[in-house]
C-alpha positions as CSV (number, residue, x, y, z in Angstrom):
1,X,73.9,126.4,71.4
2,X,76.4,128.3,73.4
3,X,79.0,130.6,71.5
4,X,83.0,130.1,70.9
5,X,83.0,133.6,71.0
6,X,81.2,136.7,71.3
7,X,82.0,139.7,71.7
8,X,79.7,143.3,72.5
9,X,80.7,146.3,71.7
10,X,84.0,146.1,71.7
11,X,86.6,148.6,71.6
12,X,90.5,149.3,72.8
13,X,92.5,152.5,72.6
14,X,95.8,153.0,73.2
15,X,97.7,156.5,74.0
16,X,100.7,157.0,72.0
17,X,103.2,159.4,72.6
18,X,104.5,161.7,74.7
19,X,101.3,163.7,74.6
20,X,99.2,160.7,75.0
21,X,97.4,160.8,71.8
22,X,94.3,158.5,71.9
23,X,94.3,155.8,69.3
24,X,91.2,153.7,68.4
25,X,93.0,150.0,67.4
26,X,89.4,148.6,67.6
27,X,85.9,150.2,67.4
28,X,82.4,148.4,68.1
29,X,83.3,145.0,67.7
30,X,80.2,142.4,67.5
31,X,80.2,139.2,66.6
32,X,79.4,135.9,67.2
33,X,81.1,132.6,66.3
34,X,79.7,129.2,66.9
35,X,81.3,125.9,67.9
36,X,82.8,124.0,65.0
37,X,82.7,127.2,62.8
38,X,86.1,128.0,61.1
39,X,86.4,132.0,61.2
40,X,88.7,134.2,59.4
41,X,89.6,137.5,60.1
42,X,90.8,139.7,57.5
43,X,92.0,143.2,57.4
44,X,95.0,145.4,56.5
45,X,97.9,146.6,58.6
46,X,96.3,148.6,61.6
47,X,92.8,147.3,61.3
48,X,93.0,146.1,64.7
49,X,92.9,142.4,64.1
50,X,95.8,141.6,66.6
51,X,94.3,143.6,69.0
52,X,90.8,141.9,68.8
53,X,92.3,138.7,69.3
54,X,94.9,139.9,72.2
55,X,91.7,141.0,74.1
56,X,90.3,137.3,73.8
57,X,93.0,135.8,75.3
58,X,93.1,138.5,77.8
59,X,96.6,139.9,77.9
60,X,95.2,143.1,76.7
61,X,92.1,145.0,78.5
62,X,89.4,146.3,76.1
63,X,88.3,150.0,77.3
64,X,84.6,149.8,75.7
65,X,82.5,146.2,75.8
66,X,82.7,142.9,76.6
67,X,84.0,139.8,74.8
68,X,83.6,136.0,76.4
69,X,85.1,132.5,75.2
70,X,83.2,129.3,75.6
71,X,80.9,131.5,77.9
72,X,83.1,132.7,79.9
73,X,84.8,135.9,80.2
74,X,87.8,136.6,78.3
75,X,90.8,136.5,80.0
76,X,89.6,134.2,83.0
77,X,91.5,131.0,83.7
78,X,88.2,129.2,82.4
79,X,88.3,131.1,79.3
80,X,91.9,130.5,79.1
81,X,91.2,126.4,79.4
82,X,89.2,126.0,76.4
83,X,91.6,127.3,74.2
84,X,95.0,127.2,72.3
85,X,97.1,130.1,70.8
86,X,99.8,130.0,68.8
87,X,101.9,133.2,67.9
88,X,103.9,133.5,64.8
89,X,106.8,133.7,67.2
90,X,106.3,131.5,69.4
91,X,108.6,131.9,72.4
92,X,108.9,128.2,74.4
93,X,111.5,127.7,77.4
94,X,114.6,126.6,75.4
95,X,116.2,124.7,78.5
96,X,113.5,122.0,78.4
97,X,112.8,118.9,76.0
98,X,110.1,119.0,73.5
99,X,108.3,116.3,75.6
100,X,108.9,118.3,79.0
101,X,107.5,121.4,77.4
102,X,104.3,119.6,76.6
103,X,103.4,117.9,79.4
104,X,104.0,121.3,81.5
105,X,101.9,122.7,79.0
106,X,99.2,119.7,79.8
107,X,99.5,120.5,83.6
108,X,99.1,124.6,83.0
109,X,95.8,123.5,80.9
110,X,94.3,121.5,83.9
111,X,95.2,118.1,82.7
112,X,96.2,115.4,85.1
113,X,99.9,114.4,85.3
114,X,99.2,111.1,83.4
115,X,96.7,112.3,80.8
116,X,99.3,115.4,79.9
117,X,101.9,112.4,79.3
118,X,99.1,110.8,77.5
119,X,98.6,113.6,75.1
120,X,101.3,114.7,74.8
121,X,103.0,111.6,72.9
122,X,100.1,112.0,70.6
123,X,100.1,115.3,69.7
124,X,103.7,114.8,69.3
125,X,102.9,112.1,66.9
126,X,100.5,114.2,65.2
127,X,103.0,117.3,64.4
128,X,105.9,114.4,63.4
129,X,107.6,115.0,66.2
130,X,108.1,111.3,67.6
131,X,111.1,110.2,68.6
132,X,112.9,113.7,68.1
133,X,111.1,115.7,70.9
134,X,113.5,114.1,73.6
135,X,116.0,117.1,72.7
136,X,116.3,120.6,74.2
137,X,114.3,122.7,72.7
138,X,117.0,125.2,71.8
139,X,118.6,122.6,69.6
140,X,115.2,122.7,67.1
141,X,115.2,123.4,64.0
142,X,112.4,126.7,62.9
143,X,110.0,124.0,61.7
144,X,110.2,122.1,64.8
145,X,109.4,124.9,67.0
146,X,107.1,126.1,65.0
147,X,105.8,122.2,65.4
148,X,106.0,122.0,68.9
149,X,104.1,125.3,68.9
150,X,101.3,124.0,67.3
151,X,101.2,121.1,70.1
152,X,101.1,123.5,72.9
153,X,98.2,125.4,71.6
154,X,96.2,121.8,70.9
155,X,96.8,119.9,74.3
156,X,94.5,121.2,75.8
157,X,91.8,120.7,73.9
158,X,89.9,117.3,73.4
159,X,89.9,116.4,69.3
160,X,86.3,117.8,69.4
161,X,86.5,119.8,66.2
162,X,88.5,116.9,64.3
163,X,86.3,114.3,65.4
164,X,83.0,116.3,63.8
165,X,84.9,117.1,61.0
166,X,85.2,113.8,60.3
167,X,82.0,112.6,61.1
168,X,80.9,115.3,58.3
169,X,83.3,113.2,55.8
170,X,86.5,115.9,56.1
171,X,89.9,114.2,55.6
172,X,92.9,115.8,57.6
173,X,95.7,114.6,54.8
174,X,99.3,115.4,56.2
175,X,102.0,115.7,53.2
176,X,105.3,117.5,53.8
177,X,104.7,119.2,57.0
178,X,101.3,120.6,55.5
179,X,98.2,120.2,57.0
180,X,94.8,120.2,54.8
181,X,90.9,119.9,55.5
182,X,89.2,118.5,52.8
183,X,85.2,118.5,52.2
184,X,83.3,115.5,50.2
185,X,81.8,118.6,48.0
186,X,82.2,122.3,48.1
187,X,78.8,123.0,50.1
188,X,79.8,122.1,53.6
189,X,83.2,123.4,53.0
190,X,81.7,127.0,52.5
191,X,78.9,126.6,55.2
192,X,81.9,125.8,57.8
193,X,83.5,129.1,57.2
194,X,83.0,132.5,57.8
195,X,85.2,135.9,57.2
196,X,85.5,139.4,58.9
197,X,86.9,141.7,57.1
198,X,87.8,144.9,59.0
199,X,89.4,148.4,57.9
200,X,90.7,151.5,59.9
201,X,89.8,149.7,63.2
202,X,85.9,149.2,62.2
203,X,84.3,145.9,60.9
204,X,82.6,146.7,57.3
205,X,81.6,143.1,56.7
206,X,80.3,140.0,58.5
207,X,79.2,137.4,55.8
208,X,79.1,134.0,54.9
209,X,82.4,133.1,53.1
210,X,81.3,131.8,49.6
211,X,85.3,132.4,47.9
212,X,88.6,132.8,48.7
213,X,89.9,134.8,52.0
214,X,92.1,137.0,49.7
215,X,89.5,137.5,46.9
216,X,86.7,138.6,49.8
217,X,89.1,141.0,51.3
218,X,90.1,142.5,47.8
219,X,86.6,142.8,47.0
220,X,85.3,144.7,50.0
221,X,88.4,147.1,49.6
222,X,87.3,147.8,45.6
223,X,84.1,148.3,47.3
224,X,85.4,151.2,49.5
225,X,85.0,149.0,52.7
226,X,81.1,149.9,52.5
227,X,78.9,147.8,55.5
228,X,77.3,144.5,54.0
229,X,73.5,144.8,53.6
């Protein structure tokens, strides 16, 4: 089964300064994530996990390795198709309509014309956004952009993930804006999820997530960051 993502090696350094000081923001980076897997990555300020995921989407260059999305290289338009980002910023064109934003957002994706109008009314009806996305953007409010952001990163990308999800017995329950998976029991809930948890710009742990994000992380760090066996 192909990857989501792999990466080999990996590494990015930045010079700082006036004298150019070299700065490692991410050192040796392997992994491998599979299709369907939900994958946290984890790590204090300066770890590098921005970086790492700026180098998949291919706005920034890695200087040692290779990383590749959905088999392809990162950063190439192909790459590029099979995915969404959303920043925690996200910066739309304020002169356009919810609905105009989305469907140029279809058409930069490789949809068709009518399939982008197609999806977008849906995704808009998934983020509850109907029937108020026929506005300038500028005149959201921070939850509806942040909305409208999370549309853009979805459309597109076919409801492949939701639909096995489902067919594993997850729920997606929507309540005030919020957004939860849950799991008919707590085994395939843990087998979907995996964490990396990084420190200093070097990964000390790749493992099976068996707890919480925060209470893994907090562990390796009483651990003094040490490798997993």
């Amino acid at each position: 089964m192909q990857s989501a993502i792999r990466t080999e090696h990996l590494g990015k350094t930045f010079r700082v300064g006036f004298w150019g000081r070299k700065v490692k923001a991410v050192e040796d980076l392997s992994l491998e994530v599979g299709e369907g897997e939900i994958f946290g990555l984890l790590g204090p300020n300066g770890a590098g996990k921005t970086t790492a995921i700026k180098m998949l989407l291919g706005f920034v260059r890695p200087t040692t390795g290779r990383a590749f999305v959905a088999g392809e290289p990162a950063g190439s338009l192909a790459a590029r198709r099979t995915m969404g980002y959303l920043p925690e910023n996200p910066a739309l064109y304020e002169f356009l309509t919810g609905e105009e934003y989305l469907r140029f957002a279809g058409r930069l994706a490789g949809l068709s014309r009518a399939d982008a109008a197609t999806r977008t009314q849906k995704l808009l009806e998934q983020v509850g956004l109907a029937g108020r996305a026929d506005r300038p953007i500028r005149r959201f409010s921070k939850g509806m952009v942040q909305r409208l952001g999370l549309a853009q990163a979805l459309i597109g990308e076919p409801d492949q993930l939701a639909d096995r999800l489902a067919g594993e017995g997850a729920q997606v329950l929507r309540r005030d804006g919020a957004v939860v998976l849950t799991f008919p029991s707590e085994a395939p809930a843990q087998a979907a999820v995996r964490a990396i948890v990084g420190a200093g710009g070097v990964l000390v742990s790749l493992a099976p997530h068996r707890q919480t994000l925060e209470s893994l992380f907090v562990q390796r760090a009483r651990d003094g960051a040490a490798p997993a066996a």
